[in-house]
MIDOSE-1310 file (N, C-alpha, C; in nm, 2 decimals, decimal comma, always signed):
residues 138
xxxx	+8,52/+5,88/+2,95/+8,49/+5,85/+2,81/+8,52/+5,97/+2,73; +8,59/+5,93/+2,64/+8,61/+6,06/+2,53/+8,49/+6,11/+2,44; +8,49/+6,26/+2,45/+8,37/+6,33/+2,40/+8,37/+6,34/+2,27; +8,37/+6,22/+2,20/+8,39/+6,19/+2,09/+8,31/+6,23/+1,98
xxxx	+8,18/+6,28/+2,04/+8,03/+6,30/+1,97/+8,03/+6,44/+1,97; +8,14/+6,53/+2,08/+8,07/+6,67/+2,11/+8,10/+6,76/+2,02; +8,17/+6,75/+1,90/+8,19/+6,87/+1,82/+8,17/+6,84/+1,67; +8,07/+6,91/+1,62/+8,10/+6,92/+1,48/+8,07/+7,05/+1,42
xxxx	+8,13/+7,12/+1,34/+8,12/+7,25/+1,28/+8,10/+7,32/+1,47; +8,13/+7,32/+1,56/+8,10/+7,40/+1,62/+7,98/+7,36/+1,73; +7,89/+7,28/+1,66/+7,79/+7,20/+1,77/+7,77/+7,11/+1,82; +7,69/+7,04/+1,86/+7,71/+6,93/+1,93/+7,61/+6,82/+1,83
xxxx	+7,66/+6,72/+1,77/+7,56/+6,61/+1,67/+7,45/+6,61/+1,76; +7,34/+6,62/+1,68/+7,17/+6,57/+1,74/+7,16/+6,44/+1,68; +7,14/+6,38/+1,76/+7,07/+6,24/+1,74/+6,93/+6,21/+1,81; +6,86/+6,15/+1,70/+6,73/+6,11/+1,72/+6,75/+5,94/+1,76
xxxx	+6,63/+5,90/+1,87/+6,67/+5,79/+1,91/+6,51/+5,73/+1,86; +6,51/+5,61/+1,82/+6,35/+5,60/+1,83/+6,34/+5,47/+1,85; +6,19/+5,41/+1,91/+6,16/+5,24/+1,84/+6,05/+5,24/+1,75; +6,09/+5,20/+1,61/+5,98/+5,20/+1,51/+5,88/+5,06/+1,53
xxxx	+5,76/+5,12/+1,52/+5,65/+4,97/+1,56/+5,65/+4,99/+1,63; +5,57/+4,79/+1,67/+5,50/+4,76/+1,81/+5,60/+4,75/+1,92; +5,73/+4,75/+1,88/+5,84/+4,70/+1,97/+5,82/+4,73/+2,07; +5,83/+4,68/+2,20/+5,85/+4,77/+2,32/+5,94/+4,74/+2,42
xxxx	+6,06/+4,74/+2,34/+6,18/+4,65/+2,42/+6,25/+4,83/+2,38; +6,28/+4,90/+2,50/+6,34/+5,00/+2,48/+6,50/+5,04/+2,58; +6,53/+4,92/+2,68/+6,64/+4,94/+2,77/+6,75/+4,97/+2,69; +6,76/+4,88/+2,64/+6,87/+4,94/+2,53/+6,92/+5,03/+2,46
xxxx	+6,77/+5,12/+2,47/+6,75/+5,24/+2,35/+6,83/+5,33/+2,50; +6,75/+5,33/+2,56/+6,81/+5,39/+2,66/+6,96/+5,43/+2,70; +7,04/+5,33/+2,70/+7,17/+5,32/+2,76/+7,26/+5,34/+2,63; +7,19/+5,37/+2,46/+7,25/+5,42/+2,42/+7,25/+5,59/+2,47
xxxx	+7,14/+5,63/+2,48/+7,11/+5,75/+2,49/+7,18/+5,84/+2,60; +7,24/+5,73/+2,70/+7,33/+5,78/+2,80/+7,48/+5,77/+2,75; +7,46/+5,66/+2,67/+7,63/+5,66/+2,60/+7,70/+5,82/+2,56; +7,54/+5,81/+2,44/+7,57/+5,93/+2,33/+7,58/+6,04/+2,39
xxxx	+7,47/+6,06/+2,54/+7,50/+6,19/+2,61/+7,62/+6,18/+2,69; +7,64/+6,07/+2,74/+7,80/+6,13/+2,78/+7,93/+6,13/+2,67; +7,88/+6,13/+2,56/+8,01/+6,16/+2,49/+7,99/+6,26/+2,41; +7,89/+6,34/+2,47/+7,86/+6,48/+2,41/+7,78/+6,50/+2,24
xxxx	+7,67/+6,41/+2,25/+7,61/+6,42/+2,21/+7,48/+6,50/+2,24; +7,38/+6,60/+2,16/+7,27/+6,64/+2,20/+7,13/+6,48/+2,18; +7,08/+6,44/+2,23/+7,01/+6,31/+2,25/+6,86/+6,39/+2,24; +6,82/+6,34/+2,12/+6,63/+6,38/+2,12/+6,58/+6,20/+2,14
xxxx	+6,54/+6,18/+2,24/+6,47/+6,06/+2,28/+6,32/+6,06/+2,18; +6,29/+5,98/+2,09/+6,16/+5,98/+2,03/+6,06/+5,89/+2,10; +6,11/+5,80/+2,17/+6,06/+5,69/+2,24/+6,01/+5,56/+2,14; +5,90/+5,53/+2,18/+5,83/+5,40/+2,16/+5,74/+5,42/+2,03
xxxx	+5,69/+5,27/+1,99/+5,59/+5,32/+1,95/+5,57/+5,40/+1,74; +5,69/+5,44/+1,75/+5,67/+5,53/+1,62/+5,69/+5,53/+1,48; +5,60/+5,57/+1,39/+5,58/+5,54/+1,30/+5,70/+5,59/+1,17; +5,70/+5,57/+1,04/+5,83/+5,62/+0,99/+5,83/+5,75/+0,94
xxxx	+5,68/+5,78/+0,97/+5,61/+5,96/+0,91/+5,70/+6,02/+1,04; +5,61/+5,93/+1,19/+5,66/+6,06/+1,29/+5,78/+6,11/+1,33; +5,91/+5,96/+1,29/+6,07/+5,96/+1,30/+6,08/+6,08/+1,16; +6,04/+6,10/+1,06/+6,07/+6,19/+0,96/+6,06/+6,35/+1,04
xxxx	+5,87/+6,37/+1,05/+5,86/+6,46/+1,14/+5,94/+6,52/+1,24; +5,95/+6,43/+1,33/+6,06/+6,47/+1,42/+6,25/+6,49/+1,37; +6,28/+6,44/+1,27/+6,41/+6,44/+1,22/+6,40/+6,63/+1,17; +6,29/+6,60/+1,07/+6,28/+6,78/+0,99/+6,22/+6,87/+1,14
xxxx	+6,20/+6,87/+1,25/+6,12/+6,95/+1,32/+6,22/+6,98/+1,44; +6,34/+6,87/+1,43/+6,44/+6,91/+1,57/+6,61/+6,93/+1,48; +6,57/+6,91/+1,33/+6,71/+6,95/+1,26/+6,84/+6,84/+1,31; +6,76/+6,71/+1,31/+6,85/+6,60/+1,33/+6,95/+6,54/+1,27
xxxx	+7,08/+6,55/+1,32/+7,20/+6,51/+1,19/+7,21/+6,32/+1,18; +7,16/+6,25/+1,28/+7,16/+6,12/+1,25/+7,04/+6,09/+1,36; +6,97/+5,98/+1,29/+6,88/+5,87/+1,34/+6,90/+5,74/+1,41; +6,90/+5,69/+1,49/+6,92/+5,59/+1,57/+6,80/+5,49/+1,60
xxxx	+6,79/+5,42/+1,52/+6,64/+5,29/+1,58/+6,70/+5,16/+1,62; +6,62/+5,11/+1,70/+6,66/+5,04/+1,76/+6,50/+4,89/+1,77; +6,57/+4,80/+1,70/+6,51/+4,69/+1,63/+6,55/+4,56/+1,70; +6,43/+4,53/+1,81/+6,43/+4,37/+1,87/+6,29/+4,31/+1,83
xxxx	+6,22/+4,33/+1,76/+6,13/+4,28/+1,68/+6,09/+4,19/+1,57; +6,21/+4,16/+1,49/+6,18/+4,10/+1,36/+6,16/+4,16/+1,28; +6,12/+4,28/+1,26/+6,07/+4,37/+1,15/+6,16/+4,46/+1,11; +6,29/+4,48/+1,10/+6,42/+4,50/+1,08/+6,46/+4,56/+0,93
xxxx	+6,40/+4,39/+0,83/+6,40/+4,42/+0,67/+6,29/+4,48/+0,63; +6,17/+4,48/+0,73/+6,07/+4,60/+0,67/+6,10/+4,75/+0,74; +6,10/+4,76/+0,86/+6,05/+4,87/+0,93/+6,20/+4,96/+0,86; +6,32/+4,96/+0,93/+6,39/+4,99/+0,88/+6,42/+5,12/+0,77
xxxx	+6,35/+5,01/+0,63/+6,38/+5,10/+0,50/+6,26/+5,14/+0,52; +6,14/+5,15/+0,58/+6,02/+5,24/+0,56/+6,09/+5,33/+0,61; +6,16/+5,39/+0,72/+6,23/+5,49/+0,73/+6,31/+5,58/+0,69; +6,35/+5,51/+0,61/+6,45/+5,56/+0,48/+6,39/+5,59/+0,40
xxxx	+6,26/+5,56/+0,37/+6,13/+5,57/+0,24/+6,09/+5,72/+0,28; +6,06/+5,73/+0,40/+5,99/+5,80/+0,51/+6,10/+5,96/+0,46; +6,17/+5,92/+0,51/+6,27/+6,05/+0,50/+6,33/+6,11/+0,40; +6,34/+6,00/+0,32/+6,32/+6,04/+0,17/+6,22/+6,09/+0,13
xxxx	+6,11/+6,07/+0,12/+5,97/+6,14/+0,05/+5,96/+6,28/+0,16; +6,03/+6,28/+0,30/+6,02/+6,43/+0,29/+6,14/+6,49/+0,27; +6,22/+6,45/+0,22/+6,32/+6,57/+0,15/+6,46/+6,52/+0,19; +6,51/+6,42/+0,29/+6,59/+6,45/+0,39/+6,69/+6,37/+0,35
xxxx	+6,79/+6,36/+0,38/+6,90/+6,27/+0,37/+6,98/+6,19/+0,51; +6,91/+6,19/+0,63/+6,97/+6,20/+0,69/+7,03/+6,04/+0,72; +7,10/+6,04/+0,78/+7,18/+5,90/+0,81/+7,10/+5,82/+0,91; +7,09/+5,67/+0,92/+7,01/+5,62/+1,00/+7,11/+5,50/+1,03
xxxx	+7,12/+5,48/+1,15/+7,19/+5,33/+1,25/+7,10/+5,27/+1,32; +7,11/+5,16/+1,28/+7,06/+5,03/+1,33/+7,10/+4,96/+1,44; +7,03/+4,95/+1,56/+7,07/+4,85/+1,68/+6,96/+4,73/+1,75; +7,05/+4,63/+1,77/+6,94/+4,51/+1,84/+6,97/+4,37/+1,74
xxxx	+6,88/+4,34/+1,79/+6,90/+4,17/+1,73/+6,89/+4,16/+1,57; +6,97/+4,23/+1,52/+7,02/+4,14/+1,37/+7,08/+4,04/+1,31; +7,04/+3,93/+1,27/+7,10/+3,85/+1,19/+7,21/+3,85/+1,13; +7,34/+3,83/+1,14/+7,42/+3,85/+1,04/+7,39/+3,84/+0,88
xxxx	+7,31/+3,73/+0,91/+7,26/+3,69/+0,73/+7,16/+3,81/+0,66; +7,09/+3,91/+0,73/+7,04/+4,05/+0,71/+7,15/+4,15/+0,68; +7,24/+4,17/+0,73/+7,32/+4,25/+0,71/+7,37/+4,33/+0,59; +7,38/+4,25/+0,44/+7,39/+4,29/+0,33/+7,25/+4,38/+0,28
xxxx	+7,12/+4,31/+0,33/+7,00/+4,40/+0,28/+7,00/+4,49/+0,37; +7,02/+4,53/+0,46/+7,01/+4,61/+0,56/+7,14/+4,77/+0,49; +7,22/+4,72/+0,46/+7,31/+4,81/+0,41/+7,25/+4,88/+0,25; +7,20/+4,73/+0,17/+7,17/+4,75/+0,06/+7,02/+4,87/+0,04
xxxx	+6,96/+4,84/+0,14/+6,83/+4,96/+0,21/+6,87/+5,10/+0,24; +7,01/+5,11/+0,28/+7,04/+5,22/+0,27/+7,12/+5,28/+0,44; +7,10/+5,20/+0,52/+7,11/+5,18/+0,69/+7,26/+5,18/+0,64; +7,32/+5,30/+0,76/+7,46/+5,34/+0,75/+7,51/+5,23/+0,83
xxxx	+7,50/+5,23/+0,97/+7,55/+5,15/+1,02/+7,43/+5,00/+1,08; +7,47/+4,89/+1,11/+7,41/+4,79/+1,21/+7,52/+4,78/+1,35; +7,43/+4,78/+1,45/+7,51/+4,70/+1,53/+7,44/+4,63/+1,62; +7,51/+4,50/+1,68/+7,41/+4,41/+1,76/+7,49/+4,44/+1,89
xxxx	+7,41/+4,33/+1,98/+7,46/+4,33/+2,15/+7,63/+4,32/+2,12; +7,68/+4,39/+2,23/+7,81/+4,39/+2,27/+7,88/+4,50/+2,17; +7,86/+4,57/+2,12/+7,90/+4,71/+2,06/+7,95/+4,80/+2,15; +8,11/+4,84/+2,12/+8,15/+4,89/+2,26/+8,10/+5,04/+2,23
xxxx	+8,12/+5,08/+2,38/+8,10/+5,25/+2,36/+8,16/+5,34/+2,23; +8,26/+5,29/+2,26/+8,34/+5,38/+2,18/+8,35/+5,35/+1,99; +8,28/+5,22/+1,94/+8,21/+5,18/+1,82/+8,13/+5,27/+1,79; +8,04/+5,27/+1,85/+7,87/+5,36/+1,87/+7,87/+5,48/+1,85
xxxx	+8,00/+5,62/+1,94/+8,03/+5,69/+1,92/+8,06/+5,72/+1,78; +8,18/+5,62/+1,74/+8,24/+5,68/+1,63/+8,12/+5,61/+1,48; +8,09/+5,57/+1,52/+7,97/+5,55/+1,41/+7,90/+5,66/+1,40; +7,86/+5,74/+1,47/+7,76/+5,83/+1,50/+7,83/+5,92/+1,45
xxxx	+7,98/+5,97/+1,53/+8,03/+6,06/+1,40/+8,06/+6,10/+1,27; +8,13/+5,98/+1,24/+8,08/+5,95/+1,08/+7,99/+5,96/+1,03; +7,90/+5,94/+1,07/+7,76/+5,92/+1,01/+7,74/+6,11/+1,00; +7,76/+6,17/+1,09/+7,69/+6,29/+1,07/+7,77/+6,36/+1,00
xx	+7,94/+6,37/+0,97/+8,01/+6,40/+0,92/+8,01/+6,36/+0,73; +7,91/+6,28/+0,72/+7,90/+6,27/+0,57/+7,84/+6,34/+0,50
């Protein structure tokens, strides 16, 4: 796989992985997390469970250049932009991608919230990558 993730200005993009809410569907979150590290990304696993304070927290606390949540829940059009709310009220700008069961028919409010990228099942590796770069590169 090409190390598509491993250089920017000199370092390697941090990405934060998280599940916002009750969700606890997290394999997926996973096997991005192996993606992103083998294509030389640095991977901060947030896990399960988390709220859009603690994804902020942890964004300002580990100096993360993109956000990664990962949404099989339903709660997609809310949880989502609470994160975006979240990270805005502490100062941040950082870029947030969306993964899991989205609706196509969501996809315009999802963008319109502020969510750089969406992607559903079957996103190849190398999509994922280059989303991630972009995203940190803006």
């Amino acid at each position: 796989m090409d190390r598509a993730c491993a250089v920017m200005s000199d370092e390697r993009i941090r990405v934060l992985l998280a599940k916002v809410g009750l969700d606890g569907h997290d394999r997926g979150l996973r096997v991005i997390a192996r993606i992103l590290r083998d294509g030389g990304c640095e991977v901060i696993y947030g896990g399960l469970r988390q709220t859009p304070q603690m994804i902020a927290a942890t964004v300002m606390q580990e100096d993360v250049d993109v956000v990664g949540l990962s949404m099989h829940n339903g709660a997609h059009l809310t949880l989502a932009p609470d994160v975006i709310a979240a990270l805005t009220e502490a100062g941040l700008d950082t870029p947030v991608i969306v993964g899991g069961i989205i609706p196509s028919h969501d996809l315009a409010a999802m963008k319109a919230a502020g969510i750089t990228s969406v992607f559903g099942p079957g996103a190849s590796n190398d999509e994922v990558l280059a989303a991630i770069t972009s995203a940190a590169r803006r």
